[in-house]
N, C-alpha and C positions, 0 to 999 in steps of 0.2 A: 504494500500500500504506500502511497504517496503522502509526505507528510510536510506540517509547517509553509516555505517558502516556495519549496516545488510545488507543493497541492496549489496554492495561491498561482503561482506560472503556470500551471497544466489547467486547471480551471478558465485564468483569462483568457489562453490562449483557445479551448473547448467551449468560450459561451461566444467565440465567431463564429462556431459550425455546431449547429444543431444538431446535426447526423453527427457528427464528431461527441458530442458531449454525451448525446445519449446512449451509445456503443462505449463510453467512459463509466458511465452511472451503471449499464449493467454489468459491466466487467466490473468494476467494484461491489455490487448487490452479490454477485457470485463469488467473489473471493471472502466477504463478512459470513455470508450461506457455508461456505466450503468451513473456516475458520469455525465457526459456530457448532457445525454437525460434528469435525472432529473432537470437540470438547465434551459434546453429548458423550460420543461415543466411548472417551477415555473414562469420563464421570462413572456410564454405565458397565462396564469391564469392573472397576473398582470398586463399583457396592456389589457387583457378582464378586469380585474376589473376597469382599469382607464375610459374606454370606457364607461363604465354603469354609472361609477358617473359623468365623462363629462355630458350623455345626461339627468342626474338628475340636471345638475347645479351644481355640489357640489362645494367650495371653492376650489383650487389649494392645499393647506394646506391640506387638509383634501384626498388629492386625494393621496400626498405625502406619508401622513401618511398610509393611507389603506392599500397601495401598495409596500413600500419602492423603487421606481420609485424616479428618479430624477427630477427637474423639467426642469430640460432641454428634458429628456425625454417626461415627461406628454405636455408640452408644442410642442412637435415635432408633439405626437399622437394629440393632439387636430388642428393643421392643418391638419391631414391628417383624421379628423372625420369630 
């Protein structure tokens, strides 16, 4: 993504060309989409991994660690396993 003074120069230079600017805004809407889903994705991996070493018993510690989950999170999922 384009940030600060470029964004400001790529912009000026995009609100001369319409067809230009809006081929910009969805390339952008696509890279936040892309950036966005991979997050989902990682979030949801790590409350499955907490899930598994819950029903192994693991330490809290350990579950922290696996996962990079907080314990206030791990601690939310375990009431609601």
């Amino acid at each position: 993504m384009t940030s600060g003074k470029n964004y400001r120069k790529t912009v000026g230079i995009l609100s001369a060309d319409a067809r230009a600017r809006k081929l910009y805004e969805k390339r952008e809407k696509a890279h936040r989409d892309l950036s966005s889903r991979a997050g989902g994705v990682k979030q949801k991996q790590s409350v499955e991994m907490a899930l598994e070493l819950i029903k192994r018993n693991r330490p809290i510690e350990e579950i922290i660690e696996g996962t990079g989950l907080s314990r206030e999170d791990i601690e939310h999922i375990q009431e609601l396993a």
